[in-house]
N, C-alpha and C positions, 0 to 999 in steps of 0.2 A: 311460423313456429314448427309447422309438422315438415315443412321442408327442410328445416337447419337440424331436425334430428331424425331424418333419412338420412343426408351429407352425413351426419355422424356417423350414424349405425355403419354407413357404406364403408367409412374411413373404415373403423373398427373391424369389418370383415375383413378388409382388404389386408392390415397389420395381422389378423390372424393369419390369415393364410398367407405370406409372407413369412411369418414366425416357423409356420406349419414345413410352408417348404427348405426353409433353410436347416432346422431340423432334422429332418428326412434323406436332406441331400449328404450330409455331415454322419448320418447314422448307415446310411445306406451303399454309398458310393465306394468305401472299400471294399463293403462286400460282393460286390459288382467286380470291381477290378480285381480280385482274389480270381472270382470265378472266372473271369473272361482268361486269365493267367493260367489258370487248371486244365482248360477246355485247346489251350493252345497248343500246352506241353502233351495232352493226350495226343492232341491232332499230329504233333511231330512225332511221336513214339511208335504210331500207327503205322504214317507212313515209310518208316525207317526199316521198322520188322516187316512190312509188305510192299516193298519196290512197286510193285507190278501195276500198285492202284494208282491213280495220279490222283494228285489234289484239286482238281475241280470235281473230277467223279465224286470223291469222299463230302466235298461241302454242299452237294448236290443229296446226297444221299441223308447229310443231318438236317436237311431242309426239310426235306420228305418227311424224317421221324418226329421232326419239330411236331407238322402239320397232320402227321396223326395223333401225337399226345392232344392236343388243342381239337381234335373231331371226338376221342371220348376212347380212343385205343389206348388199351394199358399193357405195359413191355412185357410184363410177366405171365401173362395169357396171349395167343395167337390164335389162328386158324388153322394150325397145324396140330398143335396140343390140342384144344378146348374149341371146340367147331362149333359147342354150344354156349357160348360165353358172345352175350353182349348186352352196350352200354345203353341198348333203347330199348330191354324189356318192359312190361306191363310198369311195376314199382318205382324204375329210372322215371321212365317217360311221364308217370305222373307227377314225381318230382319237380321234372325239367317245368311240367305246363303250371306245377306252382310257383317256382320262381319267375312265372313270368307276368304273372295276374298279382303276383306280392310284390316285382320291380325290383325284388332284390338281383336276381340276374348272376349268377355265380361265375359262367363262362367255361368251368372246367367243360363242358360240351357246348359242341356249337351246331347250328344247321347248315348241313352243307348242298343240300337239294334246292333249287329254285322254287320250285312247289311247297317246299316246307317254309321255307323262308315268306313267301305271300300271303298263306295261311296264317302264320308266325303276328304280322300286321292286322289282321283282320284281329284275330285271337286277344290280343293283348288291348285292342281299343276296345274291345266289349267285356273283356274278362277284368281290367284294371279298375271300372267303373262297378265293376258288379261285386266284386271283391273291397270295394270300398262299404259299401252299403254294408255288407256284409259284414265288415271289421266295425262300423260304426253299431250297429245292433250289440255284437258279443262283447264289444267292451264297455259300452253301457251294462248290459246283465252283469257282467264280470264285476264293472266296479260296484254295483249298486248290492250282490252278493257279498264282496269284500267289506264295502264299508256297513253291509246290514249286521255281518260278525263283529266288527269291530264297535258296530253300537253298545252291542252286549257288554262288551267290556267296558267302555264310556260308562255302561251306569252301573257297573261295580266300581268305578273309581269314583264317581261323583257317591255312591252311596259309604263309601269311606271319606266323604267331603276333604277331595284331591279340590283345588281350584278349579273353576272352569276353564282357563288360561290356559293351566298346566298339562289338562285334559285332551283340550284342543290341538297341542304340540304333542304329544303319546298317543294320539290317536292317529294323527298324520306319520311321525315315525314308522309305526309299526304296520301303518298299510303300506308302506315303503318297502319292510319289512318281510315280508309276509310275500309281497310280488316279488324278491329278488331271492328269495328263499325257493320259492316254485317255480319261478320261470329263467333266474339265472345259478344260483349253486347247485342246486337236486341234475338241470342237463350238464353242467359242467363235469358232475362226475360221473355219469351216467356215459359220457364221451370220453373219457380217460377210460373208464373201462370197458366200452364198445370199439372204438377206432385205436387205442390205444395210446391218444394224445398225451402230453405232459397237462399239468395242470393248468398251464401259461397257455400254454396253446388251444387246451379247452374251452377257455376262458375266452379268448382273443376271440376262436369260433362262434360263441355263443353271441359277441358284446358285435361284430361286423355284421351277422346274421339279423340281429333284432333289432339292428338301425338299420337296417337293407342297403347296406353298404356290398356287401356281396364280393369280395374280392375275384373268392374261388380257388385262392391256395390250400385252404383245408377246405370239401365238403361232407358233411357227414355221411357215409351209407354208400360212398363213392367204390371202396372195395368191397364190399358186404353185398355180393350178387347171391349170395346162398341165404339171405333173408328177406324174400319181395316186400315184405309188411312194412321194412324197417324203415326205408326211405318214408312210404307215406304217414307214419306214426310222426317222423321229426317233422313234415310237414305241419300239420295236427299241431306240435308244440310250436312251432313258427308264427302259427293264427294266435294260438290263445297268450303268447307272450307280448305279439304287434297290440292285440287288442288291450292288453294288459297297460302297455306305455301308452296306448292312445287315454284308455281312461286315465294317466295319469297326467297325462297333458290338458286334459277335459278338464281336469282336478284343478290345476293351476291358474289354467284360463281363466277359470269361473272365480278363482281366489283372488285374482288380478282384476277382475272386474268389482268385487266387492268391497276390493282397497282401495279400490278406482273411486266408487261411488260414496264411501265414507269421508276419502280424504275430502271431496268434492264438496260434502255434507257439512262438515268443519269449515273448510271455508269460505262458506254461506255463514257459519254460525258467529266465525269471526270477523266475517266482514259486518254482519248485524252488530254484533258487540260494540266494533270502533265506531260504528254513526251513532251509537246512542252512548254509548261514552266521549264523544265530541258535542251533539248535542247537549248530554249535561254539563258538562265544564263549560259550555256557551252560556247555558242557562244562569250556570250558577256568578260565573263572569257577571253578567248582563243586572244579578239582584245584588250584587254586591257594590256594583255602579252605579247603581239608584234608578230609578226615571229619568229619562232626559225631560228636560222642561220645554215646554210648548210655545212654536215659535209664535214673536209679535208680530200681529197685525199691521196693514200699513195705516197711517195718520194715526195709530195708538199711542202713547207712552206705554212704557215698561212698568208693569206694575210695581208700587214702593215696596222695600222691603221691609220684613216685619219689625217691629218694637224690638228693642234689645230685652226687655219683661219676659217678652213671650218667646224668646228664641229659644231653643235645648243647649244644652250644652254639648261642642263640638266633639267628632267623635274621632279617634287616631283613622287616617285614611287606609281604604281598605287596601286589602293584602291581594297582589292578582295571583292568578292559578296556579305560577310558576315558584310560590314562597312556600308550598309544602309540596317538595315532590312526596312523602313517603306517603302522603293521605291520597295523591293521584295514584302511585302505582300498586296503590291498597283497592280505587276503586276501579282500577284495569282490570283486576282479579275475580271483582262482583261479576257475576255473566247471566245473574238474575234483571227483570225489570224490575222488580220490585223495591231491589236494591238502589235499583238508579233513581223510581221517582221519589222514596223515601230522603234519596241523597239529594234531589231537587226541593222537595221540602223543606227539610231541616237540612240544611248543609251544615255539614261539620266544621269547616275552615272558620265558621264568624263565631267568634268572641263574645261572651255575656259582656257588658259595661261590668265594673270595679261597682260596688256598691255607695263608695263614696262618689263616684261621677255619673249618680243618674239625678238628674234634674230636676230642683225642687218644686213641691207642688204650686200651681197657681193658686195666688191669694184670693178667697172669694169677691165677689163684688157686695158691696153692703145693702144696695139697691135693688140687687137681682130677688126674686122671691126665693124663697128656703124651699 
């Protein structure tokens, strides 16, 4: 069974990301081929106004500026203008070593030393495991803070006797609430009006970052070298946002396991039910059939039957279990025992005799003593 819903889930992955990329490819690929079209008409325009350059030098030269955007050099500061302008100050750099302990991994900068690169290895197997521990503690406190306010309010709703049900749904809501309020609208604008993003794109920032997806087309604090605090502050909201989804994921596990173990509970409870509601319909079956009568011995006769004097009078044959469904699936319903041995007791299906077919009394013996 848990292998036929692996093969599922697999299938399932697989159609998504199939959905994902065909998507993507349809959304994406004109704007591709716009751009490679732009980049073309520049490249002839260039060398049309400039004879002198050839075109291998010039596609040599956008390789070059490629491969300094992607080291962390930005066009619009140089070493010409700005001799003090760079992208591995104190603030940057601490950025960079938290994207690397968080696994988000942004890219807008990369290492290009040997030696930083080796380090680079070492750094991130002991900072990704220590950073865990670390993400597990604060969002324990985080959620256990969150859901201690939102008790508060639990018992102003129950003290205006809301259902418990009801309660239980408004209290999950609103801690939902409350972490997407703090940890994704409040940075969302907070980044429109730092970096100067659009709303969409604040947004897209915030929702790539705190799944550590990490593209690296937008990162925040990327031109903001005249504020060193600023990077490591969004770091700061990076922790307390991961820790934030990790407690909500804690949230769900633990609700998946409780749903787990009730369902599990019920069908314990109704598996009990149907053996003692098969039990009693045996039961009742079985007294409605009478006794069986006791087999004869060998070299016996059959014992005589009785006087027609003394015989009862016969009774209509009884009804088997299947001639009142509405009284069976009435006592489906019972999920008491009490009900069932009360129902083995007196069973409802059998009929008083007619008052005229109960069977007259035996005549005394005149002989017998008084």
């Amino acid at each position: 069974m848990r292998g036929t819903t692996l093969l599922a889930l697999l299938a399932v992955v697989l159609l998504y990301l199939v959905l994902g990329a065909l998507v993507f490819r349809a959304l994406e690929q004109p704007g591709e081929r716009q751009a490679q079209r732009k980049l073309g008409e520049l490249r002839g325009e260039f060398l049309r106004a400039h004879p002198c350059v050839r075109e291998r030098e010039l596609a040599q030269l956008i390789q070059e500026v490629a491969d300094a955007l992607g080291g962390g050099a930005d066009p619009d500061t140089n070493s010409t203008s700005n001799s003090s302008h760079s992208a591995w100050n104190l603030g940057s750099a601490f950025f960079f070593s938290g994207t690397i302990i968080t696994t988000i991994g942004y890219g807008n900068a990369a290492l290009r030393t040997d030696a930083a690169r080796l380090f680079c290895i070492f750094y991130a197997l002991v900072g990704i495991p220590l950073f865990g521990i670390l993400l597990a503690g604060v969002g324990d406190r985080l959620g256990s803070s969150l859901r201690r306010g939102i008790g508060h309010i639990e018992a102003i709703f129950l003290k205006w006797r809301v259902p418990p049900e009801l309660v239980r749904v408004l209290s999950a809501m609103l801690f939902l609430l409350v972490g997407c309020l703090l940890f994704v609208l409040t940075p969302t604008f907070v980044f429109c009006y730092m970096e100067e993003w659009s709303k969409l794109e604040a947004i897209y920032y915030v929702v790539v970052t705190l799944t550590t997806v990490g593209f690296g087309d937008y990162v925040a604090g990327a031109n903001k070298q005249d504020y060193p605090a600023y990077q490591p502050l969004v770091w700061f909201w990076i922790l307390l946002g991961l820790a934030y989804f990790a407690s909500v994921l804690t949230t769900i596990g633990n609700w998946l396991r409780v749903v787990s173990r009730r369902t599990r509970a019920e069908m314990g409870g109704l598996t009990a039910q149907a053996a003692s509601w098969t039990g009693t319909v045996t039961a009742r079956v079985a007294q409605r059939a009478g006794p069986a009568a006791p087999p004869a011995e060998k070299g016996r006769p059959p014992p005589a039957p009785a006087p027609p004097a003394q015989a009862e009078t016969p009774s209509p044959p009884p009804a088997s279990a299947l001639d009142y469904p509405s009284e069976n699936l009435a006592f489906i319903d019972e999920s008491s025992d009490t009900q069932s041995e009360r129902g083995c007791a007196e069973p409802r299906g059998r009929r008083r005799p007619h008052p005229a077919r109960r069977p007259a009394r035996r005549t005394p013996d005149p002989g017998a003593p008084a």
